[in-house]
PyMOL Python script that loads the backbone (N, CA, C, O; Angstrom):
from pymol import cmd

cmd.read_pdbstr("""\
ATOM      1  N   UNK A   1       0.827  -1.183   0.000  1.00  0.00           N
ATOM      2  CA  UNK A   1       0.000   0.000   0.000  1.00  0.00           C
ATOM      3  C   UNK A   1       0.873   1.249   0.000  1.00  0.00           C
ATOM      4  O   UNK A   1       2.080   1.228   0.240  1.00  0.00           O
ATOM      5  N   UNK A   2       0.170   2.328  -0.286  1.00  0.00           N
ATOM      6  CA  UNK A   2       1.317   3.371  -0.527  1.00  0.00           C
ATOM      7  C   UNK A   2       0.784   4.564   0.811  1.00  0.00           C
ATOM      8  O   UNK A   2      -0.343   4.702   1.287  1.00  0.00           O
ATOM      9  N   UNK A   3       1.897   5.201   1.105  1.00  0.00           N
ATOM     10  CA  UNK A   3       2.028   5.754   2.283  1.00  0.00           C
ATOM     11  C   UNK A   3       2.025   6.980   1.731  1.00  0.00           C
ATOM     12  O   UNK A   3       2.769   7.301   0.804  1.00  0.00           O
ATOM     13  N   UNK A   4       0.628   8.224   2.634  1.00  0.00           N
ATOM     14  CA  UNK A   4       0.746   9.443   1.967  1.00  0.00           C
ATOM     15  C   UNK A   4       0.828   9.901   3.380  1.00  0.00           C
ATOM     16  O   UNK A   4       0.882   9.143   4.349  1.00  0.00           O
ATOM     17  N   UNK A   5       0.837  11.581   3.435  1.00  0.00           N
ATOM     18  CA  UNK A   5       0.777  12.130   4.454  1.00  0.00           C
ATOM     19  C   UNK A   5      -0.423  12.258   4.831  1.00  0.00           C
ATOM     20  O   UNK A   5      -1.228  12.104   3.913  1.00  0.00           O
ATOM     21  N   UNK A   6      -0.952  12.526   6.032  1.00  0.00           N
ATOM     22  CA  UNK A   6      -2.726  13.214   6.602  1.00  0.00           C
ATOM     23  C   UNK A   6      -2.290  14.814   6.311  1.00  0.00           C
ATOM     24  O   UNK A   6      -1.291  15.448   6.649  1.00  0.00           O
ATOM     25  N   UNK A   7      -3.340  15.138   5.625  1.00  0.00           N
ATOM     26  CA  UNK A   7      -3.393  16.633   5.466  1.00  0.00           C
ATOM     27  C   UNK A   7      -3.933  17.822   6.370  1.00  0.00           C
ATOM     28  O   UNK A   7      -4.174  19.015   6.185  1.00  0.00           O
ATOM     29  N   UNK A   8      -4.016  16.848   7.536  1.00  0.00           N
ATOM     30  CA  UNK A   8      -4.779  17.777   8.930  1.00  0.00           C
ATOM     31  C   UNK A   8      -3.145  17.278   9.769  1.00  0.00           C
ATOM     32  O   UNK A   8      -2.174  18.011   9.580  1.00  0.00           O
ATOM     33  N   UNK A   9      -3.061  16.595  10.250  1.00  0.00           N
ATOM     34  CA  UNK A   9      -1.754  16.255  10.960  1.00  0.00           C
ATOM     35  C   UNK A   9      -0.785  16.794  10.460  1.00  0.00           C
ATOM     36  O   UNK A   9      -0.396  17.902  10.829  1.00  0.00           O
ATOM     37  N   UNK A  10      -0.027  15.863   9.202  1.00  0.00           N
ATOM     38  CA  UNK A  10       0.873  15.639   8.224  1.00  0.00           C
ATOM     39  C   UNK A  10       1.645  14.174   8.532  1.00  0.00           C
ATOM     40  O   UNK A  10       2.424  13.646   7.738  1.00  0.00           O
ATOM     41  N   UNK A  11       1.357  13.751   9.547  1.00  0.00           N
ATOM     42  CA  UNK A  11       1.896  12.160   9.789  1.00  0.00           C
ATOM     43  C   UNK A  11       1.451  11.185   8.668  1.00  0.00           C
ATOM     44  O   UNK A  11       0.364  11.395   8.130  1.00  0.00           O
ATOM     45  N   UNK A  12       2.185  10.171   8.291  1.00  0.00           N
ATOM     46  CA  UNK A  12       2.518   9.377   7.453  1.00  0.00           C
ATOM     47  C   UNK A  12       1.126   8.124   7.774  1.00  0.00           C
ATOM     48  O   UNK A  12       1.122   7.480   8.823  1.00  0.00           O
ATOM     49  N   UNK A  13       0.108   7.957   6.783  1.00  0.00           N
ATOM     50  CA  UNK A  13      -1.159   6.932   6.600  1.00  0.00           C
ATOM     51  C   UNK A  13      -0.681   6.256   5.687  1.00  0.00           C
ATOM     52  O   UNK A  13       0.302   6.616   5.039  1.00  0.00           O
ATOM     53  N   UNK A  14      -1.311   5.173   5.504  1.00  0.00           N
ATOM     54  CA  UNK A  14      -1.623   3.763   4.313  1.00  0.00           C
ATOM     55  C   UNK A  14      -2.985   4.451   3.503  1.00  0.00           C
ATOM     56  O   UNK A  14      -4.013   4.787   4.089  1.00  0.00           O
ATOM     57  N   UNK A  15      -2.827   4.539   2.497  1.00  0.00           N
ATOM     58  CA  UNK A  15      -3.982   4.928   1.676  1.00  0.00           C
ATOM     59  C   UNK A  15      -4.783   3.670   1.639  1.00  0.00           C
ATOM     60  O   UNK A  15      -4.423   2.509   1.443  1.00  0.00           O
ATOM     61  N   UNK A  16      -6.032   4.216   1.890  1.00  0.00           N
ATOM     62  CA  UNK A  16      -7.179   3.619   1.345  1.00  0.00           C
ATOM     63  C   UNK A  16      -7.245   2.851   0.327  1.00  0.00           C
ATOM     64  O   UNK A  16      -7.136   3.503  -0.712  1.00  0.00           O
ATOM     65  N   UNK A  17      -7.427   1.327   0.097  1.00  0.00           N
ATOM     66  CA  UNK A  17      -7.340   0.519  -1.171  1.00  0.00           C
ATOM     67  C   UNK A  17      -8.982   0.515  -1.926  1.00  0.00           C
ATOM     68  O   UNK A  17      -9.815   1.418  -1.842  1.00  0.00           O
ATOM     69  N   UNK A  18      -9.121  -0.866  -2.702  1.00  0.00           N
ATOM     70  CA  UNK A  18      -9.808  -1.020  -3.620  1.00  0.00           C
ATOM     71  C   UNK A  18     -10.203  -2.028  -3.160  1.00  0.00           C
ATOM     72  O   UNK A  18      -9.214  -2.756  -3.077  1.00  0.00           O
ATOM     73  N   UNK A  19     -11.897  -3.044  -2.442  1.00  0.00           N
ATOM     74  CA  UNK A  19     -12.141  -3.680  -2.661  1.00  0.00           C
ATOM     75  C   UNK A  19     -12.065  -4.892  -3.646  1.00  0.00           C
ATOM     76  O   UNK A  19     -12.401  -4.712  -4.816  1.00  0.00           O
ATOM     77  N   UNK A  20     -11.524  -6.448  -3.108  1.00  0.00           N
ATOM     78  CA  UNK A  20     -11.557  -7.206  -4.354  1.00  0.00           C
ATOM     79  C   UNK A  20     -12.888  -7.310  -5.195  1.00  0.00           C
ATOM     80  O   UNK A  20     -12.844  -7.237  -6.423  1.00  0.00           O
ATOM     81  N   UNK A  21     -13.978  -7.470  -4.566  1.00  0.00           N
ATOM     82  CA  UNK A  21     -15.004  -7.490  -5.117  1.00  0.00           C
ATOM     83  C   UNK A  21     -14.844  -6.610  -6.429  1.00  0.00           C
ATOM     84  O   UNK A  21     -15.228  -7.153  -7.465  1.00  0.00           O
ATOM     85  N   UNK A  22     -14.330  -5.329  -6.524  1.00  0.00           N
ATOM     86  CA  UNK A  22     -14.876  -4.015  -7.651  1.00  0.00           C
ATOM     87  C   UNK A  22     -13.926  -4.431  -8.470  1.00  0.00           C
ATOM     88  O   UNK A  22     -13.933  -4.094  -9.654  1.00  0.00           O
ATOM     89  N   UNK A  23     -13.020  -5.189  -7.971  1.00  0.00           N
ATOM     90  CA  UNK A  23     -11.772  -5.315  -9.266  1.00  0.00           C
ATOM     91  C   UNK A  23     -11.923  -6.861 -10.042  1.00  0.00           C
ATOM     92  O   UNK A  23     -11.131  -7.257 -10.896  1.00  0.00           O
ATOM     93  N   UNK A  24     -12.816  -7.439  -9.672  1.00  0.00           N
ATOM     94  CA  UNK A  24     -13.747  -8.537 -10.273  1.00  0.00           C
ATOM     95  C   UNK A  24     -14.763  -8.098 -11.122  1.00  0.00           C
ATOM     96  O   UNK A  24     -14.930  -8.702 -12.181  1.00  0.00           O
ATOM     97  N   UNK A  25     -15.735  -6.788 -10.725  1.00  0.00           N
ATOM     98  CA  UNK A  25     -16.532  -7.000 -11.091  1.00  0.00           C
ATOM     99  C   UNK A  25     -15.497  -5.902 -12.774  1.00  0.00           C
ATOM    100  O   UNK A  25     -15.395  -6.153 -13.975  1.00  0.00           O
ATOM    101  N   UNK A  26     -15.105  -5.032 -12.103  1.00  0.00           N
ATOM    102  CA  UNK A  26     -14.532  -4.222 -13.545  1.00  0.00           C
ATOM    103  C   UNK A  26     -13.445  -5.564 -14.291  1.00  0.00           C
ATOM    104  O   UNK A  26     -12.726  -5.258 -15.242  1.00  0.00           O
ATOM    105  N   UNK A  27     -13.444  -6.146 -14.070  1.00  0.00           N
ATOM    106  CA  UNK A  27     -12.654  -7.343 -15.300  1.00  0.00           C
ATOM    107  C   UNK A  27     -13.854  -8.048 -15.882  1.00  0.00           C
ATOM    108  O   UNK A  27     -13.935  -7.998 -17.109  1.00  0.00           O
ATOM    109  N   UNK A  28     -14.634  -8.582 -15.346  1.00  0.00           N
ATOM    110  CA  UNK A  28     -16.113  -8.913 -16.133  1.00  0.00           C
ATOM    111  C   UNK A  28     -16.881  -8.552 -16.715  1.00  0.00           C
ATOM    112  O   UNK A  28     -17.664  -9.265 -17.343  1.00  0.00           O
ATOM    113  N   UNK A  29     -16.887  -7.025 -16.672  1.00  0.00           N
ATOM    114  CA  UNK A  29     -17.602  -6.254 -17.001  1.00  0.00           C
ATOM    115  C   UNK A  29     -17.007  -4.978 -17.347  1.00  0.00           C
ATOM    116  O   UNK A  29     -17.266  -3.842 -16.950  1.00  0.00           O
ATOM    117  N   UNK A  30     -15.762  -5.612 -18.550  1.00  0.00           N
ATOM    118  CA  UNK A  30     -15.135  -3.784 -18.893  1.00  0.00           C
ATOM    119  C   UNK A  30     -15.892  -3.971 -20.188  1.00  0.00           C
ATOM    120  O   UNK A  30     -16.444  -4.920 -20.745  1.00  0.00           O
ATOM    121  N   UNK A  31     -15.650  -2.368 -20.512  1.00  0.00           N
ATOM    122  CA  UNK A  31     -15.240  -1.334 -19.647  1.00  0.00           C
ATOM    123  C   UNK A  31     -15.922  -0.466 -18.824  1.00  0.00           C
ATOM    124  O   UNK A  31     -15.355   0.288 -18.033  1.00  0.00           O
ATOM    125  N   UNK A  32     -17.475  -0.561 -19.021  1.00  0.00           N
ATOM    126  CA  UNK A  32     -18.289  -0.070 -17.992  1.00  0.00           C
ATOM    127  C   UNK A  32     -18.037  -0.888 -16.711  1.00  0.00           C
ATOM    128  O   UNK A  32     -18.642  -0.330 -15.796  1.00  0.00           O
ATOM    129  N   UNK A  33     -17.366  -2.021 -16.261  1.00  0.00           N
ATOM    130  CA  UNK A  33     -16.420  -2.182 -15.209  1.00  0.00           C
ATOM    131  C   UNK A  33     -15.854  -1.220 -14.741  1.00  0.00           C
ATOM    132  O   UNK A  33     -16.027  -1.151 -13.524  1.00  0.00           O
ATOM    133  N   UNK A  34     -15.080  -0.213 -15.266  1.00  0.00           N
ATOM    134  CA  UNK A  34     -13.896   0.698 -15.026  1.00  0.00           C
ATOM    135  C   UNK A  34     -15.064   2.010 -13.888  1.00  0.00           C
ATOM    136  O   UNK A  34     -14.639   3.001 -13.294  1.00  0.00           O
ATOM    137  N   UNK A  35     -16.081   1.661 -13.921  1.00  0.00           N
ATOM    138  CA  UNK A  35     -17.081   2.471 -13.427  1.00  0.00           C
ATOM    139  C   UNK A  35     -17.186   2.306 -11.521  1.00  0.00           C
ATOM    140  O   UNK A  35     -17.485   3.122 -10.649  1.00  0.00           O
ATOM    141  N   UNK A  36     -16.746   0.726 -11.472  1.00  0.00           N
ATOM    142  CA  UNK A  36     -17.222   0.642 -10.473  1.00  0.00           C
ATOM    143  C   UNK A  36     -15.539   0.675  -9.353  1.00  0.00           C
ATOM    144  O   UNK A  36     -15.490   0.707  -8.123  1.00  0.00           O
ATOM    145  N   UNK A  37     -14.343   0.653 -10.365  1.00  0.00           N
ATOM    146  CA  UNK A  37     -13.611   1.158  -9.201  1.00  0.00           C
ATOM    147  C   UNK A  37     -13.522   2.696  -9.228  1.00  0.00           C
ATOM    148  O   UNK A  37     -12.907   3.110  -8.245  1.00  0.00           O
ATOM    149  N   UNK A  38     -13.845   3.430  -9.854  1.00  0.00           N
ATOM    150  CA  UNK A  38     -14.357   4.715  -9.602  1.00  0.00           C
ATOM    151  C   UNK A  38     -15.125   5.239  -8.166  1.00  0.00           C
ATOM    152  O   UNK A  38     -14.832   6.101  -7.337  1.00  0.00           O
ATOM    153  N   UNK A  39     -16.102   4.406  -8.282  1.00  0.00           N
ATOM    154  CA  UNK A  39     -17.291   4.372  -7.241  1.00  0.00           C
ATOM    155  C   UNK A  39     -16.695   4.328  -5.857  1.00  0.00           C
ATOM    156  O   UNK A  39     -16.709   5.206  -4.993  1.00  0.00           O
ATOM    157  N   UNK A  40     -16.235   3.274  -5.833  1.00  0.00           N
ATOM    158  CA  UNK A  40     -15.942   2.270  -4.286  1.00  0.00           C
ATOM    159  C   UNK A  40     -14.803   2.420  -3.348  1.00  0.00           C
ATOM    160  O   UNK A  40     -14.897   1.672  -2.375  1.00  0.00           O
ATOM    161  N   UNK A  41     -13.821   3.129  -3.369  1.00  0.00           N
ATOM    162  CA  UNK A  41     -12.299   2.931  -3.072  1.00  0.00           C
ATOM    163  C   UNK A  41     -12.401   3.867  -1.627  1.00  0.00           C
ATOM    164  O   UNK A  41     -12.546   5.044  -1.297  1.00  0.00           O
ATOM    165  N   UNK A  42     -12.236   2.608  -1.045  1.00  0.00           N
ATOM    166  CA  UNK A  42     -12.134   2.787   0.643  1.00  0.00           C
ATOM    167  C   UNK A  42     -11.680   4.214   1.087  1.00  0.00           C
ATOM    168  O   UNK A  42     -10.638   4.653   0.601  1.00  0.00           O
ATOM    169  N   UNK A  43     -12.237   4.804   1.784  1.00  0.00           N
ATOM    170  CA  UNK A  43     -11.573   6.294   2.715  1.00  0.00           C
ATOM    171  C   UNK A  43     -10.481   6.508   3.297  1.00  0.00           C
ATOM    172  O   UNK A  43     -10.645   5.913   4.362  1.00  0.00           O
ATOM    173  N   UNK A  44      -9.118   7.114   3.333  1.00  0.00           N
ATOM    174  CA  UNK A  44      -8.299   7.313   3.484  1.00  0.00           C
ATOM    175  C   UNK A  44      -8.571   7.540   5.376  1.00  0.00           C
ATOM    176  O   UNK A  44      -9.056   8.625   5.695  1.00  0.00           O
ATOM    177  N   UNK A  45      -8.255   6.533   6.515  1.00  0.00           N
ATOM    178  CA  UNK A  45      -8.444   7.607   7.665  1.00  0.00           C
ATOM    179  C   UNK A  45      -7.261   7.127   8.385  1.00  0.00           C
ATOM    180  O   UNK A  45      -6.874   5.966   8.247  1.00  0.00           O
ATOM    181  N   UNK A  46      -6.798   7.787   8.984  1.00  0.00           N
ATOM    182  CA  UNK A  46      -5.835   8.651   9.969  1.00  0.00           C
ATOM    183  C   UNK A  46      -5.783   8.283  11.171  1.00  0.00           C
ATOM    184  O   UNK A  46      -6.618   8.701  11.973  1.00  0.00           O
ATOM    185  N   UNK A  47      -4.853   7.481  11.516  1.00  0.00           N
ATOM    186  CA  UNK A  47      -5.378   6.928  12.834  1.00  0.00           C
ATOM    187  C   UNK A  47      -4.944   7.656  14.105  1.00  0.00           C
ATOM    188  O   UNK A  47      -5.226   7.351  15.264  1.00  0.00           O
ATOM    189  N   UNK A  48      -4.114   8.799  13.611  1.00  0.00           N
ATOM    190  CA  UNK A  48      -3.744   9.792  15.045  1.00  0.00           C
ATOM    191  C   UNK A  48      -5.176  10.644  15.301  1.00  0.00           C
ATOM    192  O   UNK A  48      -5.940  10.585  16.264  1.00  0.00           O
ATOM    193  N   UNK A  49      -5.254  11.495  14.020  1.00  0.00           N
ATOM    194  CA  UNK A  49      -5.655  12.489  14.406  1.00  0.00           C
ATOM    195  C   UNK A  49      -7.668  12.016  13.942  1.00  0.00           C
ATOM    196  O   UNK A  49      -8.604  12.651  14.427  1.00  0.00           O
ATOM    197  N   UNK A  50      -7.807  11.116  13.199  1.00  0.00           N
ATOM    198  CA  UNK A  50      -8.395  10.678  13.279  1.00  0.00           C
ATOM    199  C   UNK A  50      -9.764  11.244  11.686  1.00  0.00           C
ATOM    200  O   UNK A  50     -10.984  11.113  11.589  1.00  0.00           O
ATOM    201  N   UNK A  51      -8.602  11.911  10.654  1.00  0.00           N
ATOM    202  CA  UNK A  51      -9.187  12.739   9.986  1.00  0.00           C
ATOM    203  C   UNK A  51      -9.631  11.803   8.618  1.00  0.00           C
ATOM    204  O   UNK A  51      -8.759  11.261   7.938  1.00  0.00           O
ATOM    205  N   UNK A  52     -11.017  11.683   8.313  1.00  0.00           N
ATOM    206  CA  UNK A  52     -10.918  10.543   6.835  1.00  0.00           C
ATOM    207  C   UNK A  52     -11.283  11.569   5.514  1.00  0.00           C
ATOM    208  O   UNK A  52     -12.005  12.563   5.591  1.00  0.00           O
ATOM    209  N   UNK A  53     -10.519  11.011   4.142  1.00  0.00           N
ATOM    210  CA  UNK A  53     -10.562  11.898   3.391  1.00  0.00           C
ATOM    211  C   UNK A  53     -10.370  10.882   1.791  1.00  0.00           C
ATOM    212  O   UNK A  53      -9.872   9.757   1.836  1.00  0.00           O
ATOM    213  N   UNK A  54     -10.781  11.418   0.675  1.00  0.00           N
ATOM    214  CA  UNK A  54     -11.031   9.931  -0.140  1.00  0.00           C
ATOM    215  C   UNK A  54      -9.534  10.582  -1.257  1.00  0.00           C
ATOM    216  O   UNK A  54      -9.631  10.606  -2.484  1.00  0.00           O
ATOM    217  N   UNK A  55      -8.358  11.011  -0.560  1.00  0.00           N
ATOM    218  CA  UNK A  55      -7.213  10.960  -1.430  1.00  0.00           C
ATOM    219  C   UNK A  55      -6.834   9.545  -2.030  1.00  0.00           C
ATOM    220  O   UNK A  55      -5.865   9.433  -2.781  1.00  0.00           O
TER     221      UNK A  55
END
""", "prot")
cmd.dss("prot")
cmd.show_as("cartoon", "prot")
cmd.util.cbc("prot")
cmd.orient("prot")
């Protein structure tokens, strides 16, 4: 996972991933697949300060 900063803190988070489910369903169903990891991709939150944000 890739490590960004919190933009309320600035301490170092794990970004928010991608459900397997959405990356199934966009291979079955491209390219209106490509729709649904658009949609879905988990919230970025912060476990100091406690701030969630969908970077």
């Amino acid at each position: 996972m890739a490590q960004i900063s919190c933009p309320k803190c600035g301490k170092m988070v794990t970004r928010g991933g991608i459900p397997a489910w959405q990356i199934i369903v966009a291979i079955c169903f491209f390219p209106i697949g490509l729709l649904a990891l658009l949609a879905g991709r988990e919230p970025t939150v912060c476990p100091f300060c406690g701030h969630t944000s969908q970077i």
